[in-house]
GUKE-427110 format. One record per residue (C-alpha): x, z, y; residue in three letters. Coordinates in steps of 0.5 Angstrom, whole numbers, plus 2048, in hexadecimal, padded with zeros to 3 digits. Last residue first. Example, Ala and Ser with C-alpha at 12.3 -4.5 7.8 and 13.67 -1.06 7.14 Angstrom:
REM GUKE-427110
81B80E7FEser8198107F7ala
END
This chain:
REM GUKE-427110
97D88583Bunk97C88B837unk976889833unk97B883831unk97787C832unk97387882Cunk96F875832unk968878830unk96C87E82Eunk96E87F836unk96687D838unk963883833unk969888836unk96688683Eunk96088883Cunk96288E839unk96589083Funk95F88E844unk95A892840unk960898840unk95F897848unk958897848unk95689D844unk9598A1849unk95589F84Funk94F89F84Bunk9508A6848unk9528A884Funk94C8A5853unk9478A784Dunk9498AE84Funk9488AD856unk9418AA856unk9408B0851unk9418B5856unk93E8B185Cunk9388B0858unk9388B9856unk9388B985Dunk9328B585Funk92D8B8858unk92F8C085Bunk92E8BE862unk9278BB861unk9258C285Cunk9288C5862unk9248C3866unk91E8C1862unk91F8CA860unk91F8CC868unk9198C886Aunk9198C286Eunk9168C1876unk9158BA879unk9198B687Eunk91F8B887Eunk91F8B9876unk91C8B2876unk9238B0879unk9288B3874unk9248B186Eunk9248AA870unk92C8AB872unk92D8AE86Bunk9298A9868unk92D8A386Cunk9348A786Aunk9328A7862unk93189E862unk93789E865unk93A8A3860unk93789F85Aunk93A89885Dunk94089B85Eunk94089D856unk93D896854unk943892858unk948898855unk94689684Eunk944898847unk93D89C849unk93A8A0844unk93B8A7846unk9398A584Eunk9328A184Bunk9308A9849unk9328AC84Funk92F8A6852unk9288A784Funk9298AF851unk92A8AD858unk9248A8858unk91F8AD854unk9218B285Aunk9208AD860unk91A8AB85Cunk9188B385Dunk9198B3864unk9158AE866unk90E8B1861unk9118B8863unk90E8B686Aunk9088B2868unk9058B9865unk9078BC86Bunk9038B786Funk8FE8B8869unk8FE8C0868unk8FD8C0871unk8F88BB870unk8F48BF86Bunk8F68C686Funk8F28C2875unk8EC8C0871unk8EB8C886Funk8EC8CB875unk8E78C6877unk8E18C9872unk8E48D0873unk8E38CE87Bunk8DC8CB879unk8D88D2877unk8DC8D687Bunk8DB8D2882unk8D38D187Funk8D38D887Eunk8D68DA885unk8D38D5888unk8CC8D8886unk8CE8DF887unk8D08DC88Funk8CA8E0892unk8C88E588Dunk8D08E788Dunk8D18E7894unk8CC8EC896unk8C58EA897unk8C08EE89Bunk8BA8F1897unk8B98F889Cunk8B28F589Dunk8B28F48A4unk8B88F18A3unk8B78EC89Eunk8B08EA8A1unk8B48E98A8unk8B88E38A3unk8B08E189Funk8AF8DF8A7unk8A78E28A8unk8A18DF8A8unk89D8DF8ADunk8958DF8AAunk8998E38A5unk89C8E089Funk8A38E189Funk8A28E88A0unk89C8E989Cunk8A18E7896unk8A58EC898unk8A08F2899unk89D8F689Dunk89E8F28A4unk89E8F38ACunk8A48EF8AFunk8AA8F28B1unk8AA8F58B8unk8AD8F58BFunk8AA8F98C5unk8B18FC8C7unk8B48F68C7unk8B08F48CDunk8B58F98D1unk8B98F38D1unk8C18F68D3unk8C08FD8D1unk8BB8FB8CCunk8C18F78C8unk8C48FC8C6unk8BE9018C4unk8BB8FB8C0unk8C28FB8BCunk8C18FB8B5unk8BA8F88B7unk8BE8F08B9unk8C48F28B4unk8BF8F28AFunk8BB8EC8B0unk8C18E78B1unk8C48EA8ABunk8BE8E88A7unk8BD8E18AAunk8C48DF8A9unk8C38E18A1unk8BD8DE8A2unk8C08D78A4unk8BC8D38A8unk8B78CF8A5unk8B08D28A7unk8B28D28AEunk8B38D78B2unk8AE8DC8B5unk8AF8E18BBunk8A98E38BDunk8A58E48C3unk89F8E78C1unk8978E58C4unk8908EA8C6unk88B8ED8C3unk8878F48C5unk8858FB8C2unk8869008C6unk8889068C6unk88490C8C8unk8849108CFunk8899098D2unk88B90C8D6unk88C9138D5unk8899188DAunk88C9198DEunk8919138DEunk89690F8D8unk8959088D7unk8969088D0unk89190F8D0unk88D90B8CAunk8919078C6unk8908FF8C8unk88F8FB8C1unk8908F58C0unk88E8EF8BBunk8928EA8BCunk8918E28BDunk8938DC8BAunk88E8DD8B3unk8898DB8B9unk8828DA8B4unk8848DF8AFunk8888E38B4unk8818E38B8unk87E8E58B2unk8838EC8B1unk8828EE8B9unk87B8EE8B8unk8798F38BFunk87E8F18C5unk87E8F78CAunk87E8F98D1unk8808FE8D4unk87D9038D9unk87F9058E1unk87E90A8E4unk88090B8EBunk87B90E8EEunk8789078F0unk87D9018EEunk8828FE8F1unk8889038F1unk8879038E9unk8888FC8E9unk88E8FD8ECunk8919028E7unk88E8FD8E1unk8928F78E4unk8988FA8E5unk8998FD8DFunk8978F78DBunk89C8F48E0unk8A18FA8DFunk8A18F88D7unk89F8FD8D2unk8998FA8D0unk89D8F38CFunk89A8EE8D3unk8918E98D4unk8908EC8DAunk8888EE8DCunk8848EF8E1unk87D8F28E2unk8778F08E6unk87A8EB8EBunk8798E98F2unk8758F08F3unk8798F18FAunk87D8F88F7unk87E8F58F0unk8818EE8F3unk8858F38F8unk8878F78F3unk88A8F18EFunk88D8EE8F4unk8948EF8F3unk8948EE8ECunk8938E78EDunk88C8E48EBunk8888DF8E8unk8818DF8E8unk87D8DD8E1unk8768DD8E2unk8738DF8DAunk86D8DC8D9unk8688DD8D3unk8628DD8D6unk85F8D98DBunk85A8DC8E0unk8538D98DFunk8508D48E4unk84D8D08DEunk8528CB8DFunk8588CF8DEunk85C8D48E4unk8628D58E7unk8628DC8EBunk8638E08E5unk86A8DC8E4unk86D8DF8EAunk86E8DA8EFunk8748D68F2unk8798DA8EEunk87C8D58E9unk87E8D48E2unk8778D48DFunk8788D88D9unk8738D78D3unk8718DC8CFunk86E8DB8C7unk8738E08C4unk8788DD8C1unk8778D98C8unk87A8DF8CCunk8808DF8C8unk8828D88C8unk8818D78CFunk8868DE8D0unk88B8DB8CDunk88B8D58D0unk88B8D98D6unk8928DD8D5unk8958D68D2unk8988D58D8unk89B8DB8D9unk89B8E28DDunk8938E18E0unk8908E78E2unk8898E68E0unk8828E88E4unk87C8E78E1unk8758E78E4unk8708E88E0unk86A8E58DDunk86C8E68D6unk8728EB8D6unk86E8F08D2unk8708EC8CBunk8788EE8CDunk8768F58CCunk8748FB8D0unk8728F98D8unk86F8FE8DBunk8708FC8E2unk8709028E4unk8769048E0unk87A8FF8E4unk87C8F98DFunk8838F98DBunk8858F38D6unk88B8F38D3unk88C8EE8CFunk8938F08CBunk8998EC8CAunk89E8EF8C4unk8A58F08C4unk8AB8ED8C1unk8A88EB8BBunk8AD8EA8B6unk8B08E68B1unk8AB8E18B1unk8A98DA8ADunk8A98D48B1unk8A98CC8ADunk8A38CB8B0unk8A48CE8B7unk89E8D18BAunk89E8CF8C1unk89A8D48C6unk8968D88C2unk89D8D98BEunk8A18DC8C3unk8A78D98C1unk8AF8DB8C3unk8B38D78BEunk8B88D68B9unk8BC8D08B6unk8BA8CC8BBunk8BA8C58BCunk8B58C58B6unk8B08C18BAunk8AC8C68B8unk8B18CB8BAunk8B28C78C0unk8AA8C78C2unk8AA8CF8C1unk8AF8CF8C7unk8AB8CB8CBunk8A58CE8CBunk8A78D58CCunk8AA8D28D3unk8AF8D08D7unk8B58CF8D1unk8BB8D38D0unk8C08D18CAunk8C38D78C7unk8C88D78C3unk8C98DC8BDunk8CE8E08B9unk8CD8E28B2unk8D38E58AEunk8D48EB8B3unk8D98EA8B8unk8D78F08BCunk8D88ED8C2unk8D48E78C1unk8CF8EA8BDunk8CE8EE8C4unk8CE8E88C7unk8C98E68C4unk8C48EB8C5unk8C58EC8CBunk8C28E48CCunk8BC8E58C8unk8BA8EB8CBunk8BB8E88D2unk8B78E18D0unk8B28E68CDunk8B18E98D4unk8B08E28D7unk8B48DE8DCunk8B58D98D6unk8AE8D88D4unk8B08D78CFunk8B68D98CAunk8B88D38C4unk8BD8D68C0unk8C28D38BDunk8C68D68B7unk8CD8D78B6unk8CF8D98AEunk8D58DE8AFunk8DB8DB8ABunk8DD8DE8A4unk8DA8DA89Funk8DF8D38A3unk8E48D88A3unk8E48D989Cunk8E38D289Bunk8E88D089Eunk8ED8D589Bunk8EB8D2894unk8EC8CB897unk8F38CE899unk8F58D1892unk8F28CA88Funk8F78C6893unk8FD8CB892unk8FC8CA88Aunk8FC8C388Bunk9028C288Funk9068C688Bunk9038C2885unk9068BC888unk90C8BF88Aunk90D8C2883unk90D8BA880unk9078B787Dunk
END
């Protein structure tokens, strides 16, 4: 092989060794799936990478913006997303595993204290007002209020104790269900249009909030009750999508403290999940930067303050909770982050064990190529060693010129093959040594052949004079 060659090839591998540094140091992007895209979870999401983006950190994100919840998790299902913001009662990705909870949806169910309303079961016959903020608001409350045998009649054209069976008796079980916006809440309680009032938001919301102020404003002597969900635990077992919730009491404030004690309820979580086949070294960091810097993001989405991990004992709990969780977010959460060594340990050995393997092959070739090499230059020796030995017992010219002629074609053979190829010191000088004893012993042949001829001549002459039986002298 000539030196440009293995230049070429030393120069090939240090670039492919740069390449794969590069490509092991380049930041991972991952594209998120945010709905609705007007939401605060859109807001957090979008601060959040640009943040990333400003700290140049190792995982970056692209945010791709749908109109709804839905939407976004049906492009994690459809796997057009590597991360989405889901809320699982509404489409439960089945690839999906959570990061985070954003933040936690309540039902929160508020009633005048008169109308002495305490849990969901005291519904029955009862008018139920609900601040819808989402599609899915309804069909949450439909799947709640059938765990417990209650039917909701969408509509506020009778109450459900005016609707009667055959026998003319009241018919029990029925919940009329009247949708309100926040504005009308009092006037609804103050008119006896509904009961209670319910919204299904985070407990910290200015629309819960909201609601809860209204309908104290509504009810006489402003006094009002919460209304709470008994069985939370079997309702999960039936409704695995949902969350169980608990209001703390004083949440929303006043003298006295309201709620007086804390309420048991259910509601729904936003979460961020990924998909199942994302890198959890990806996952991992993405998980850590997002609560490192919650007080940064708070400051442009204060949704940020209501994040939090996903509840779990142990890791094995972890990955098989209703929900599980990504194996990345595990990491995190359990201080088991990889370092680069667990991540490329494999690689590493793999590299180790098979770079001695081809270290070992290309050392072969190297010992044939050099191998080849000597074998050239060897003959050039053997043939000038030859010649100087045929040199010794040549007896004309004509064999002497032909001996040089042959030496020159060597000398020029090897000439050229030392251009193309490197020769160590010792073959050349062994080759210098070998051409030069040639040329010597070419030339002394030359002068004992050039003075051997003219006494061969004379005595030839002499043999043909006495042939002739002529003087010496003439």
């Amino acid at each position: 092989m000539r030196r440009e060659w293995l230049l070429v090839l030393v120069a090939l591998g240090l670039a492919a060794a740069a390449a794969g540094i590069v490509y092991l140091s380049r930041p991972n992007t991952l594209t998120v799936a945010v709905g609705p895209q007007d939401g605060p979870e859109a807001a957090l999401i979008e601060a959040y990478a640009n943040a990333l983006d400003r700290a140049r950190e190792d995982v970056r994100l692209k945010v791709v913006r749908y109109g709804d919840v839905r939407d976004s998790a049906l492009a994690l299902q459809r796997n057009k997303a590597d991360l989405a913001v889901v809320r699982p009662d509404v489409l439960l990705p089945e690839n999906g595993l959570t990061l985070a909870i954003l933040h936690d949806e309540a039902l929160i169910i508020a009633a005048p204290e008169a109308a002495d309303i305490d849990d969901i079961p005291a519904l029955a016959r009862k008018r139920l007002g609900i601040v819808v903020r989402h599609g899915a608001d309804l069909p949450f409350l439909t799947n709640l209020l059938s765990f417990y045998d209650l039917v909701p009649d969408h509509s506020d054209a009778e109450a459900p104790g005016d609707r009667q069976n055959a026998e003319g008796e009241a018919a029990a079980g029925h919940v009329a269900v009247v949708p309100l916006k926040i504005g009308d809440v009092t006037a609804a309680l103050t008119e006896k249009r509904v009961d209670a009032v319910a919204v299904i938001g985070s407990p910290a919301s200015k629309t819960a909030a909201a609601m809860v102020h209204a309908v104290e404003l509504g009810s006489p002597e402003r006094k009002i009750g919460f209304v709470s969900v008994p069985d939370g635990d079997a309702i999960l077992q039936r409704f695995p999508e949902l969350q169980a919730v608990t209001i703390p009491a004083g949440t929303f404030g006043g003298r006295p403290k309201r709620p007086d004690e804390e309420v048991k309820t259910v509601g729904a979580s936003y979460r961020l999940m990924a998909r199942g086949t994302v890198s959890r070294v990806a996952v991992a960091s993405a998980t850590q930067h997002l609560f490192e810097w919650r007080s940064r993001l708070a400051s442009a989405a204060p949704v940020a303050k209501l994040m939090k991990a996903p509840d779990f004992d142990t890791t094995v709990a972890a990955t098989s909770a209703r929900l599980p969780n990504h194996p990345g977010a595990v990491d995190y959460f359990e201080r088991e982050q990889q370092t680069f060594l667990d991540r490329y340990e494999d690689y590493i050995y793999l590299f180790a064990f098979f770079g001695g393997t081809i270290g070992s092959g290309f050392a072969w070739i190297g010992q044939r190529l050099a191998r080849k090499r000597r074998e050239r230059v060897d003959f050039v020796l053997d043939r000038l060693l030859d010649i100087l030995r045929e040199v010794r017992t040549a007896t004309s010219s004509a064999e002497l010129d032909a001996l040089a002629l042959e030496t020159d074609g060597l000398v020029a053979d090897v000439v050229c093959y030392a251009r193309e190829r490197s020769i160590d010191a010792r073959t050349v000088s062994a080759l210098i040594l070998a051409v030069d004893g040639v040329h010597a012993a070419i030339a002394d042949a030359r002068r004992q052949t050039s003075e051997a001829e003219p006494r061969s001549a004379k005595r030839n002459r002499t043999a043909r004079l006495l042939a002739l039986d002529l003087p010496a002298a003439e």
